[in-house]
Structure formats: C-alpha cells, structure tokens
N, CA, C and O atoms as CSV, one atom per row, in Angstrom:
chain,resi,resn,atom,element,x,y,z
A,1,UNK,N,N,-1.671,8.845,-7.426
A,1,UNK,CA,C,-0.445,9.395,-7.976
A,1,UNK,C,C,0.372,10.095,-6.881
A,1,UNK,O,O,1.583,10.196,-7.076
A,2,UNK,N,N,-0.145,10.581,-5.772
A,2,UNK,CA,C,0.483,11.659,-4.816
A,2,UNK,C,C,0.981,10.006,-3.987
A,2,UNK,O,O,1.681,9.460,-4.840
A,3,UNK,N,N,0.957,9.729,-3.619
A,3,UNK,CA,C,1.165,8.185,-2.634
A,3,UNK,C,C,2.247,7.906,-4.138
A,3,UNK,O,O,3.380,8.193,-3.754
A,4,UNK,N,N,2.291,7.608,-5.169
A,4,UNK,CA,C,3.183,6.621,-5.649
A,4,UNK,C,C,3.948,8.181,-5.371
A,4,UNK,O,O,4.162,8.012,-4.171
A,5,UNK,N,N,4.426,9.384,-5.620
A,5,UNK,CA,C,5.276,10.286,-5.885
A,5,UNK,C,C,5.690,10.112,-4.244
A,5,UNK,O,O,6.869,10.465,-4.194
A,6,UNK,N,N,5.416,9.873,-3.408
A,6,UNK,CA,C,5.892,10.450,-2.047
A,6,UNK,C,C,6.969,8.997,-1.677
A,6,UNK,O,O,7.977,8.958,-0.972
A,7,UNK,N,N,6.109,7.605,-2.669
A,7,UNK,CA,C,6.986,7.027,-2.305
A,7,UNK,C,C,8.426,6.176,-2.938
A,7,UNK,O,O,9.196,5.299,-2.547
A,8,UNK,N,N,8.231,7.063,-4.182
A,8,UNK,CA,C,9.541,7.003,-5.187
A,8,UNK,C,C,10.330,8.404,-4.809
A,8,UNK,O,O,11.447,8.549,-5.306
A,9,UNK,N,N,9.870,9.315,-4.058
A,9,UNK,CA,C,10.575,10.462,-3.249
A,9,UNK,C,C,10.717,11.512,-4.832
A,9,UNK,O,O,11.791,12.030,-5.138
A,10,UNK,N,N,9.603,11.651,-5.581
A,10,UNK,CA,C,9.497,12.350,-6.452
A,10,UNK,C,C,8.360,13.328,-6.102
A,10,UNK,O,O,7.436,12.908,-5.405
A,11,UNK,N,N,8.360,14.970,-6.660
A,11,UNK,CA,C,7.360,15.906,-6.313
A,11,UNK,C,C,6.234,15.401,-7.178
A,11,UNK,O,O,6.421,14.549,-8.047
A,12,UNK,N,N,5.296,15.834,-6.974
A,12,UNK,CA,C,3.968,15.305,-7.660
A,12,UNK,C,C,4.015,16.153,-9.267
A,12,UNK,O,O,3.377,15.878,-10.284
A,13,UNK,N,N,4.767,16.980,-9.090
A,13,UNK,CA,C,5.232,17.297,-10.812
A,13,UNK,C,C,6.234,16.567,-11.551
A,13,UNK,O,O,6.335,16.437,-12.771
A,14,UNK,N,N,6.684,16.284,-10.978
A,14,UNK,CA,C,8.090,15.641,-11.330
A,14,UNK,C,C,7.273,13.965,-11.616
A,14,UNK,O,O,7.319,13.475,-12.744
A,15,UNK,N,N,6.691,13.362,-10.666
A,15,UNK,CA,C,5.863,12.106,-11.486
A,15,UNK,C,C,5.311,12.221,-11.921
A,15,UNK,O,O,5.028,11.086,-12.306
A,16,UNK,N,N,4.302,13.238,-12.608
A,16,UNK,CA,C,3.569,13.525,-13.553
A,16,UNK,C,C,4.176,13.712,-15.053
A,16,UNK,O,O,3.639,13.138,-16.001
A,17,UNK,N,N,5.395,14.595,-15.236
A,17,UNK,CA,C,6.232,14.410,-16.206
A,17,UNK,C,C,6.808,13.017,-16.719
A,17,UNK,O,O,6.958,12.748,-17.911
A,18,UNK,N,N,7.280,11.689,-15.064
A,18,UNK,CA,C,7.985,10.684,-15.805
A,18,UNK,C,C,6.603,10.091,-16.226
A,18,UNK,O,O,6.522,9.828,-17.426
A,19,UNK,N,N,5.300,9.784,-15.323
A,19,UNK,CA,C,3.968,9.358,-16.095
A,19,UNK,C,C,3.718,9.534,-17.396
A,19,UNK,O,O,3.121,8.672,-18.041
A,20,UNK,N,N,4.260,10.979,-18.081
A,20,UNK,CA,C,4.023,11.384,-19.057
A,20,UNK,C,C,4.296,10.555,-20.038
A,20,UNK,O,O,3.578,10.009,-20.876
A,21,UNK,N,N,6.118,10.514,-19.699
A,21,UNK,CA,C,6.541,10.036,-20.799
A,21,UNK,C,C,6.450,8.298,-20.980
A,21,UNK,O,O,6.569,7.718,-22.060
A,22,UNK,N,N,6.137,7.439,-19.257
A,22,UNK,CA,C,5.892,6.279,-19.626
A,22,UNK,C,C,5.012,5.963,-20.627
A,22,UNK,O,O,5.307,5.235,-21.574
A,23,UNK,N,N,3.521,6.680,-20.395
A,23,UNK,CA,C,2.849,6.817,-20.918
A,23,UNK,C,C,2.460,7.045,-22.690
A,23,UNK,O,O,1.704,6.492,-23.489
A,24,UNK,N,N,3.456,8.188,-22.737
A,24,UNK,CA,C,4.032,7.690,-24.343
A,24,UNK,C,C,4.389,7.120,-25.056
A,24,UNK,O,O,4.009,7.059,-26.226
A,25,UNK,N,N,5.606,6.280,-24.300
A,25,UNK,CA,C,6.400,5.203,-24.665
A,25,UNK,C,C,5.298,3.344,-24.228
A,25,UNK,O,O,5.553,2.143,-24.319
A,26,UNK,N,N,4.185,4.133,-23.802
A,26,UNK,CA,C,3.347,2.979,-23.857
A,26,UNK,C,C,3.471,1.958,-22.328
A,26,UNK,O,O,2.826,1.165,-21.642
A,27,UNK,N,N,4.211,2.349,-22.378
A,27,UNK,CA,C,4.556,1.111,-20.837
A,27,UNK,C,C,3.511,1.494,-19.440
A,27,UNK,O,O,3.440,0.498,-18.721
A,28,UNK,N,N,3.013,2.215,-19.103
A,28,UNK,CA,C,1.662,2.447,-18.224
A,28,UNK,C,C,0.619,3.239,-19.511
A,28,UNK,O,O,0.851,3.788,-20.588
A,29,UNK,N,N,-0.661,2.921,-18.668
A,29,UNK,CA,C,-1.662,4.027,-18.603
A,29,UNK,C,C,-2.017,4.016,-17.207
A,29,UNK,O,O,-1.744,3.437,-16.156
A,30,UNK,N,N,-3.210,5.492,-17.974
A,30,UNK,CA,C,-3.715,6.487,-16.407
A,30,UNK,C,C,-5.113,5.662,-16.429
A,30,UNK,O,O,-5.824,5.691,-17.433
A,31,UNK,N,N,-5.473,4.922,-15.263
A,31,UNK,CA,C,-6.871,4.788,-14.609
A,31,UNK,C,C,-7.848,5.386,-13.693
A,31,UNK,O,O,-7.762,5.279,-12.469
A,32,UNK,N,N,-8.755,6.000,-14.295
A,32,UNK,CA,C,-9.505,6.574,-13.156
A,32,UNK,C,C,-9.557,5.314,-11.689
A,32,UNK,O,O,-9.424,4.095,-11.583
A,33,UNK,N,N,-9.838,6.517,-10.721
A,33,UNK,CA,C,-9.467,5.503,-9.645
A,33,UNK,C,C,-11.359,5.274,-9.350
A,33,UNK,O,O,-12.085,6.168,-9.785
A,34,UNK,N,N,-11.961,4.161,-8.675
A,34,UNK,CA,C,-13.367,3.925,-8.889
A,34,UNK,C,C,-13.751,4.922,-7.675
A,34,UNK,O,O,-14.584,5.768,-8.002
A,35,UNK,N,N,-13.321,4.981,-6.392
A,35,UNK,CA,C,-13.499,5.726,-5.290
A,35,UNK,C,C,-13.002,6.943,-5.031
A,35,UNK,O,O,-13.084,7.691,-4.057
A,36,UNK,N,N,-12.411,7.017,-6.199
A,36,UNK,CA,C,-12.276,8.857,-6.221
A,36,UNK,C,C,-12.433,9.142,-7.518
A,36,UNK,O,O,-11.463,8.633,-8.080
A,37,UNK,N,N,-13.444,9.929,-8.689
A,37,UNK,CA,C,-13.553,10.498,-9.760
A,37,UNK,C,C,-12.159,11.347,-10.107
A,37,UNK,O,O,-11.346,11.304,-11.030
A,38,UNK,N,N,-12.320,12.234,-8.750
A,38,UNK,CA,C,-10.929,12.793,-9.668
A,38,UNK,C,C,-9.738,12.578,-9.746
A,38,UNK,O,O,-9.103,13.509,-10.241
A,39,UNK,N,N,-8.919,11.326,-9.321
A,39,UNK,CA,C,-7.778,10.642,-9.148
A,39,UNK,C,C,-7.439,9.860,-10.231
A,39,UNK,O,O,-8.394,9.370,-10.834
A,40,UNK,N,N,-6.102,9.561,-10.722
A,40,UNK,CA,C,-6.307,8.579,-11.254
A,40,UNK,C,C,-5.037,7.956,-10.334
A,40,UNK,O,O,-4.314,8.478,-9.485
A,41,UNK,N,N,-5.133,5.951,-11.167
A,41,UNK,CA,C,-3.709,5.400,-10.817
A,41,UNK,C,C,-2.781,5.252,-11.986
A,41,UNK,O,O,-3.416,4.750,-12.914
A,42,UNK,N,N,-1.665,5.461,-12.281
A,42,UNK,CA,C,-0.567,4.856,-13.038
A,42,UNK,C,C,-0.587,3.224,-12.986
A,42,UNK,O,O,-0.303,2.719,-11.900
A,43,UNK,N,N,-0.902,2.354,-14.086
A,43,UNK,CA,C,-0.881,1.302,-14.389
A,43,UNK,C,C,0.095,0.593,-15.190
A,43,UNK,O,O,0.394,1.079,-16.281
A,44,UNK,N,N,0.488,-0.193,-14.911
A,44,UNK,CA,C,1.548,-1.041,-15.780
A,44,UNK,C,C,0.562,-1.279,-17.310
A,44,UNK,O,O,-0.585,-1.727,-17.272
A,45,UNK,N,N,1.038,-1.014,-18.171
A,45,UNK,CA,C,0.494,-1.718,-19.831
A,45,UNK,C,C,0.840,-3.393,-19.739
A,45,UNK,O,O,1.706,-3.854,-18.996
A,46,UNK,N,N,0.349,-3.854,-20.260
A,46,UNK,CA,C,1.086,-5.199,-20.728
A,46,UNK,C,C,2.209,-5.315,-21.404
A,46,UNK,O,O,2.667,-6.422,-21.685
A,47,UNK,N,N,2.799,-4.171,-21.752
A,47,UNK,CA,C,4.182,-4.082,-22.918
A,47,UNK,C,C,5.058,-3.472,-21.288
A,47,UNK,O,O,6.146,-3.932,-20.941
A,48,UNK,N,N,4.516,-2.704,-20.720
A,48,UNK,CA,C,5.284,-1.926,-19.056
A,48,UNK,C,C,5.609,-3.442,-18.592
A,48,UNK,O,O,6.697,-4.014,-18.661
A,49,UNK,N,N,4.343,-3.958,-18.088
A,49,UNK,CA,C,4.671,-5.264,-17.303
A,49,UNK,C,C,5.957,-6.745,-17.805
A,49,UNK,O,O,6.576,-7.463,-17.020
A,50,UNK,N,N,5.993,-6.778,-19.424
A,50,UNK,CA,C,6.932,-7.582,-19.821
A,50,UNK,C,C,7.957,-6.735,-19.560
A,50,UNK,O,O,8.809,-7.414,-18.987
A,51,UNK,N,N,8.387,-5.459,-19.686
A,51,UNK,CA,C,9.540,-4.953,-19.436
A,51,UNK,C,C,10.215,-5.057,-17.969
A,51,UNK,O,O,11.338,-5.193,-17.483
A,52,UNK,N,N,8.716,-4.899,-17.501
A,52,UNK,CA,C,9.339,-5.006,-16.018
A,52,UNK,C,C,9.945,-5.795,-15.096
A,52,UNK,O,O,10.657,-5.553,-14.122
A,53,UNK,N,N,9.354,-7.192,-15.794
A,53,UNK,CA,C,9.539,-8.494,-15.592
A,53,UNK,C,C,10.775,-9.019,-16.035
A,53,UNK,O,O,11.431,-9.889,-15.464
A,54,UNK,N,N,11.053,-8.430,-17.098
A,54,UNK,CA,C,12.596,-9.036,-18.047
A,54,UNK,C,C,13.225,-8.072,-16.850
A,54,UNK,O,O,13.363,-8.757,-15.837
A,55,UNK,N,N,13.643,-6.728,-16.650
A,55,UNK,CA,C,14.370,-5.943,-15.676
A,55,UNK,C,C,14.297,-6.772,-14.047
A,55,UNK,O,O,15.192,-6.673,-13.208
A,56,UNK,N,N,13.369,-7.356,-13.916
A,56,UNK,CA,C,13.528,-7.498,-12.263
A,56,UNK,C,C,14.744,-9.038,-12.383
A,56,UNK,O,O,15.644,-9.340,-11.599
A,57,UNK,N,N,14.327,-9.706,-13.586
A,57,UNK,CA,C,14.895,-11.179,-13.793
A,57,UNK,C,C,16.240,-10.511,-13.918
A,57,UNK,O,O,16.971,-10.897,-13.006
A,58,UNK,N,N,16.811,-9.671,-14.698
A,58,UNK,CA,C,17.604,-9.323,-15.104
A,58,UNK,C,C,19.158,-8.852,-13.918
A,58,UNK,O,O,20.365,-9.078,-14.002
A,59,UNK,N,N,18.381,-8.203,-13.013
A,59,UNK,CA,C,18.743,-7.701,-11.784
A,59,UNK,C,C,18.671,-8.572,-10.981
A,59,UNK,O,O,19.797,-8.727,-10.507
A,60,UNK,N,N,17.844,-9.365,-10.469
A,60,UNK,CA,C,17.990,-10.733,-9.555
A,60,UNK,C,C,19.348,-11.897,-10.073
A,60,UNK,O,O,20.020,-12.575,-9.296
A,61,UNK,N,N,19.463,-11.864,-11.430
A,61,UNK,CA,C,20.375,-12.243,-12.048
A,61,UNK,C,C,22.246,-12.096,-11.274
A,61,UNK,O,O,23.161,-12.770,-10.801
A,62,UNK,N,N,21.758,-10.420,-11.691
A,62,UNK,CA,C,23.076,-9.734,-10.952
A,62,UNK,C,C,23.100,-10.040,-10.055
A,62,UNK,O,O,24.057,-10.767,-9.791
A,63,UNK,N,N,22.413,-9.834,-9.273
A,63,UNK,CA,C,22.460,-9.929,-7.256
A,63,UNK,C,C,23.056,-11.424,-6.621
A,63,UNK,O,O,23.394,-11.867,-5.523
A,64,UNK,N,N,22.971,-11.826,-7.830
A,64,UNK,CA,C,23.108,-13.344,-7.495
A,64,UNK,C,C,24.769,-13.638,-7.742
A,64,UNK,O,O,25.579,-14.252,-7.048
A,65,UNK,N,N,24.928,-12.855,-9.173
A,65,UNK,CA,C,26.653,-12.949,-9.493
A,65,UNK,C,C,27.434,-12.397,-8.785
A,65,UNK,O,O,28.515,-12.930,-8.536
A,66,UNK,N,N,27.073,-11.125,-8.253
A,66,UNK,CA,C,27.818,-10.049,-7.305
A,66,UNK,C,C,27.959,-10.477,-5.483
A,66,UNK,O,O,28.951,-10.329,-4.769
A,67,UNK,N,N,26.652,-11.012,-5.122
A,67,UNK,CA,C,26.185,-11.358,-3.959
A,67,UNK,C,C,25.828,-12.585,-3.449
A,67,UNK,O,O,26.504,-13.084,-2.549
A,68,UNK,N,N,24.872,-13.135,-3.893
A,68,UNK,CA,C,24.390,-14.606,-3.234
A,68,UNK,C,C,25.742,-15.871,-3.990
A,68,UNK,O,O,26.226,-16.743,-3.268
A,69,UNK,N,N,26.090,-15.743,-5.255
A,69,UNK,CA,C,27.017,-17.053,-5.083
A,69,UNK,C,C,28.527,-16.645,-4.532
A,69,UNK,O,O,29.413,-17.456,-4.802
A,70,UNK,N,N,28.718,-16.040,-4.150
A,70,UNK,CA,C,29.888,-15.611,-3.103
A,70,UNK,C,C,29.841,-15.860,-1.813
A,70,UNK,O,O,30.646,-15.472,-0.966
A,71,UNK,N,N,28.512,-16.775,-1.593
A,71,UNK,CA,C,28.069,-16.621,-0.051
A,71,UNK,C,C,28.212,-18.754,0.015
A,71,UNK,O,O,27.716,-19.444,-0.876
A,72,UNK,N,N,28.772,-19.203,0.920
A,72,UNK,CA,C,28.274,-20.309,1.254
A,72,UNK,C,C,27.165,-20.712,1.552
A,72,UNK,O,O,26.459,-19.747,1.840
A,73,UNK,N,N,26.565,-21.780,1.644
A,73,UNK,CA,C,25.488,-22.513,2.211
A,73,UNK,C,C,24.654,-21.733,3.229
A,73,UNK,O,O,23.630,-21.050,3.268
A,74,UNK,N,N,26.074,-22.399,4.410
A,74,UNK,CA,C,25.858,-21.636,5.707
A,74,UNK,C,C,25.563,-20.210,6.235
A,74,UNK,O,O,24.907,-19.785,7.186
A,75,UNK,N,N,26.573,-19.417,4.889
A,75,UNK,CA,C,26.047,-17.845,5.227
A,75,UNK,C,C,24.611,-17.421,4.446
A,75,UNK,O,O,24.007,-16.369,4.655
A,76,UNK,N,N,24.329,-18.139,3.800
A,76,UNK,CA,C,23.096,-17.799,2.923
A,76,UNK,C,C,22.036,-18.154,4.082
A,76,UNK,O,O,21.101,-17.379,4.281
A,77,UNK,N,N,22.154,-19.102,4.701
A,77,UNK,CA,C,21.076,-19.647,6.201
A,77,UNK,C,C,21.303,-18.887,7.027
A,77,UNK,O,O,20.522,-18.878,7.978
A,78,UNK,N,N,22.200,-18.139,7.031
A,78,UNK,CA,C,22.500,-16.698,8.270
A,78,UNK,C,C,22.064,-15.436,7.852
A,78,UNK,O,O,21.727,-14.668,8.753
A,79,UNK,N,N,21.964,-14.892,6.257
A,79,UNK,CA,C,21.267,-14.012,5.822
A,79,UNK,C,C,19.835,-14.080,5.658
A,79,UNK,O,O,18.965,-13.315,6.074
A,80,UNK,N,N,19.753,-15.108,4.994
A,80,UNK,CA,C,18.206,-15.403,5.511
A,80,UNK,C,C,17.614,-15.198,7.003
A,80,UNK,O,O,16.695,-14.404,7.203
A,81,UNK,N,N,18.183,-15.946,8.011
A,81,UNK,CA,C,17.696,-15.458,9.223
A,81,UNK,C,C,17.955,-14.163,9.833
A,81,UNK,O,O,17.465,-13.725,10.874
A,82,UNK,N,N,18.829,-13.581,9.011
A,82,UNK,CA,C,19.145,-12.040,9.356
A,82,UNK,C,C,18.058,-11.488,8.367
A,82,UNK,O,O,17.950,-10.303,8.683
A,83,UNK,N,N,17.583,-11.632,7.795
A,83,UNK,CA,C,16.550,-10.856,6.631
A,83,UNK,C,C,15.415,-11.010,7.652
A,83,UNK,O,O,14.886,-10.008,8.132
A,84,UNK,N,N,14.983,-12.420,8.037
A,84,UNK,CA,C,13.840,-12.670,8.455
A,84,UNK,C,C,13.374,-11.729,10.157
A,84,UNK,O,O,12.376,-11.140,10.572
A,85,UNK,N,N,14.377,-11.964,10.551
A,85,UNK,CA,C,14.911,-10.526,12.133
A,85,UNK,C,C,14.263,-9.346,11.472
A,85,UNK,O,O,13.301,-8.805,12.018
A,86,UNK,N,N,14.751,-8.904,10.291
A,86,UNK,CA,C,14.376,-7.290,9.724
A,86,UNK,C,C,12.961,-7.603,9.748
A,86,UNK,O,O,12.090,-6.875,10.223
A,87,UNK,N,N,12.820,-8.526,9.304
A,87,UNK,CA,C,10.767,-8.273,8.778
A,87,UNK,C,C,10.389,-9.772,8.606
A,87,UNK,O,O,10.733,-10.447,7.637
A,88,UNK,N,N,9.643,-10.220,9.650
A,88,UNK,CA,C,9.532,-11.710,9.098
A,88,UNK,C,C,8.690,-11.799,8.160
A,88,UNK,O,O,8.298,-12.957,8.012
A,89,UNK,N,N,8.258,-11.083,7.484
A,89,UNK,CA,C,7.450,-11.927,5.874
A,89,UNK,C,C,8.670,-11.796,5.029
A,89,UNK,O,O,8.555,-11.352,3.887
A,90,UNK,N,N,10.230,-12.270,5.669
A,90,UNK,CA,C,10.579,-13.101,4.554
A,90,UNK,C,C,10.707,-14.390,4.767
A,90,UNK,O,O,10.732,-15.172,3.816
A,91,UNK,N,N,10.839,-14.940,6.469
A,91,UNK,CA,C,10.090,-16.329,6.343
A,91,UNK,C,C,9.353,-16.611,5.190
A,91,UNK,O,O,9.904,-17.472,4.504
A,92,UNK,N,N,8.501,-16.269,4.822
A,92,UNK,CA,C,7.659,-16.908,3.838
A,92,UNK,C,C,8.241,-17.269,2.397
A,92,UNK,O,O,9.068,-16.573,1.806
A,93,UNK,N,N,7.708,-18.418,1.930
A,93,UNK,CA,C,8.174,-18.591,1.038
A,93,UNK,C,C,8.169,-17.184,-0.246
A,93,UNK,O,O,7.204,-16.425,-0.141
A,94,UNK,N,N,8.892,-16.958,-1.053
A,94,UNK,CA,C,8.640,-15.462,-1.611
A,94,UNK,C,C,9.446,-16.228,-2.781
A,94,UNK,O,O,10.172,-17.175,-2.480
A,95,UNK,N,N,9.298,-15.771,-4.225
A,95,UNK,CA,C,10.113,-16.618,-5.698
A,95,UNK,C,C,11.295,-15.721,-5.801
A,95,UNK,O,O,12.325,-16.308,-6.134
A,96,UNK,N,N,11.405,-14.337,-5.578
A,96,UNK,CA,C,12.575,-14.014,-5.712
A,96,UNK,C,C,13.537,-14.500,-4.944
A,96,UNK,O,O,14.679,-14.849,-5.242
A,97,UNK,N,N,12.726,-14.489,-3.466
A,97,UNK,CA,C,14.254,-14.829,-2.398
A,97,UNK,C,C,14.502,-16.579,-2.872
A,97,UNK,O,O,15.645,-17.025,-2.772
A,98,UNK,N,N,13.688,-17.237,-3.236
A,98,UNK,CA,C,13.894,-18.658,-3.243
A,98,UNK,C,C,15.029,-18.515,-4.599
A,98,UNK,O,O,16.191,-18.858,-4.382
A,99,UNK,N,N,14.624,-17.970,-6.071
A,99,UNK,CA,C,15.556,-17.646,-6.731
A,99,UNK,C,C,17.282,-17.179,-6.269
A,99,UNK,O,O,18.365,-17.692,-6.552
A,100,UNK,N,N,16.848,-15.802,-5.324
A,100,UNK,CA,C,18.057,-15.495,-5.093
A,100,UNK,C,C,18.994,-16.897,-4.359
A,100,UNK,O,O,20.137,-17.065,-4.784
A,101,UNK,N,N,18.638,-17.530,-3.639
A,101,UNK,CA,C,18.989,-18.382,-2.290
A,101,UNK,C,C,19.176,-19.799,-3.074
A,101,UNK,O,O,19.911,-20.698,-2.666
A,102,UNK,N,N,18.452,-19.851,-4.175
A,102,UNK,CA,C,19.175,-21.386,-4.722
A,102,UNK,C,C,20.288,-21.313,-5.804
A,102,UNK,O,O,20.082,-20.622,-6.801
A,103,UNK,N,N,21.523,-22.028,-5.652
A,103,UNK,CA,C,22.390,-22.273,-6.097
A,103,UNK,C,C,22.203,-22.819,-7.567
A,103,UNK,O,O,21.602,-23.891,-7.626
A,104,UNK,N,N,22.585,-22.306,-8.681
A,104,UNK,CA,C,22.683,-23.362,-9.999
A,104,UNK,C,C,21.186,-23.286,-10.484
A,104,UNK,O,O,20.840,-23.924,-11.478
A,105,UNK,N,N,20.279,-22.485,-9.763
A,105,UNK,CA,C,18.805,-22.279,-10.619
A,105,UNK,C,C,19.095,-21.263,-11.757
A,105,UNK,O,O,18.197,-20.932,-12.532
C-alpha cells in the first residue's frame, strides 16, 4: 500500500481512505501480502477489473479522436519512433499502442 500511495503521489492516509471507499463500492479488496503478515495489497475485484477495462477502452477511444486520427500515416511512424527513443519497450508489440496506431480498428 505505501509503494502504490508514493506512486499515485497520495499520503498513505489519503490511500487508505480512497481504498476504503473502493473497497465499499466493491471494486478492490485488501490481500494479505504472503511475505509480509502485516501488509496488505489493494486488489482489483472482478466487478474493479470490468470497470477498469471499459475506462481504459473508453479513453484509448478518446486519444484516438483527439490525437492519433489527426496524425497521418507518416507522422504516426515518427511518433512511434519518437515513443520508442523515450523507452524502447514500446518497440514491442503492446495492444494498446497497436489499437492506438491502427486506423478504422
């Protein structure tokens, strides 16, 4: 929980409260962690994970209306190789970027 709070830039109270309420609303539970008794992890539910999944589709959606079909061919083969400069594991094949990057999918 201290690692997911440091890296959503939330205090470790402050993710404990939104845990709370995911948690209510069902979309995670808390797992003990196996290598530490007193830790736990925040887990996606299976009702968290369909949500999350409809939201990421949802947003890749956008990115695509706002950003990628505004882009030609050619500049989409120049962002790509400009993505891949930042960090090459996006060389790799990856489903979002292939989503984002194909036309009419």
């Amino acid at each position: 929980m201290t690692a997911l709070a440091d890296a959503v830039l939330l205090s470790p109270s402050g993710l404990t409260r939104l845990v709370d309420q995911l948690e209510r609303e069902g979309l995670v539970v808390r797992e003990r962690r196996e290598d530490d008794a007193r830790s736990y992890d925040a887990v996606l539910s299976p009702q968290g994970r369909k949500l999350a999944k409809a939201a990421t589709q949802a947003n890749l959606r956008r990115v695509r209306e706002l950003f990628i079909d505004r882009l030609s061919e050619a500049q989409i083969t120049q962002l790509i190789a400009i993505w891949t400069a930042v960090d090459p594991q996006f060389a790799a094949p990856r489903p979002a970027l292939l989503l984002l990057t194909q036309k009419g999918v």
